[in-house]
N, C-alpha and C positions, 0 to 999 in steps of 0.2 A: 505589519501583518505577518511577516515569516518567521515573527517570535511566539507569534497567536496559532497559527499552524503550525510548526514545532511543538508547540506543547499540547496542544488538543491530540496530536496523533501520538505523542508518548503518555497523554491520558488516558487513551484508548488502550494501549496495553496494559498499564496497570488495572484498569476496569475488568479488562479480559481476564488476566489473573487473578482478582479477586472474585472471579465468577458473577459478573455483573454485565455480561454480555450484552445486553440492550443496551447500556449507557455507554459500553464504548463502541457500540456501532456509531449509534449517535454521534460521540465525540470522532473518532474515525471521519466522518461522512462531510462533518463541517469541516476539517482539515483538509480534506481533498478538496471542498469545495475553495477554499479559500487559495490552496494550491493553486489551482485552476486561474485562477486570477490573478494571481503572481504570473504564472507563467507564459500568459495570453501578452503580459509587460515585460517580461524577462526571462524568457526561456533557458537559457545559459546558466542562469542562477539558480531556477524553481525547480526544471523538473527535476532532478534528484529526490527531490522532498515531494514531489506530488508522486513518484515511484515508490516513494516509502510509505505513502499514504496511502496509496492504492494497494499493496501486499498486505499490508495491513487488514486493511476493508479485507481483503478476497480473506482473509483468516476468521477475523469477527462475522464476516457472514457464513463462512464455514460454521461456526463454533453454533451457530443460531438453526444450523439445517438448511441454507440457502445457498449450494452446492453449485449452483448454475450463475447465478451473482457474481459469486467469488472466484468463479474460472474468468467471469468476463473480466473481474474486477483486475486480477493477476496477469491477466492474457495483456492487459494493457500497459501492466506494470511490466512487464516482461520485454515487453515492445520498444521500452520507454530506455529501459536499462541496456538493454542487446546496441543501443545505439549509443547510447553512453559509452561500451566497453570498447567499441570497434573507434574509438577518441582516445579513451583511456583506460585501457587494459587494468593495468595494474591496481588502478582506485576502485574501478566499478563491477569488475567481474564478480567480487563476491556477494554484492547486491544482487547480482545476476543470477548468480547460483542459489542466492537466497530464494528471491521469485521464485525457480523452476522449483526448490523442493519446496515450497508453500501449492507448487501447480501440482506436482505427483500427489503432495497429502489429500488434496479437495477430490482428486482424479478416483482416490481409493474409499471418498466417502458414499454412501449409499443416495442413487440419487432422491 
């Protein structure tokens, strides 16, 4: 399954890029969900990839107008990663910094 969610959340951005915003929420949504259950069995391995899936969402629900979603959605991602970095700096901070400017863009969208 953390081949199945790898690829549904980098389907999600191609979706987003081709301006097909619905279907990579969709696909987004299932990847986190499947996340989620990776990492309810293996936290140490998943959450990174349920953090990418989550910033992700918070962008595609940005993209769709669901401004408050996608704060939550990132807020979590953000949470997920800050804990990440303070283990390993070096790998994870730029994930981190991804999150927070995925939280300033949503921050500057009209609510």
């Amino acid at each position: 399954m953390p081949g199945l969610a790898g690829s549904l959340n980098n389907l999600s951005v191609r979706l987003g890029d081709a301006g097909r915003s619905e279907e990579g929420l969709a696909a987004v949504r299932e990847a986190a969900g499947h996340y989620r259950t990776l990492v309810a069995a293996n936290p140490d391995a998943h959450l990174p990839g349920l953090a990418s899936a989550l910033s992700n969402l918070a962008v595609r629900l940005g993209a769709v107008g669901r401004r408050e979603e996608g704060l939550a959605a990132v807020q979590e991602a953000v949470t997920i990663r800050r804990t990440l970095t303070e283990t390993y700096p070096n790998v994870f901070e730029p994930d981190l910094q991804q999150s927070l400017n995925v939280a300033v863009w949503l921050e500057g969208l009209d609510p």
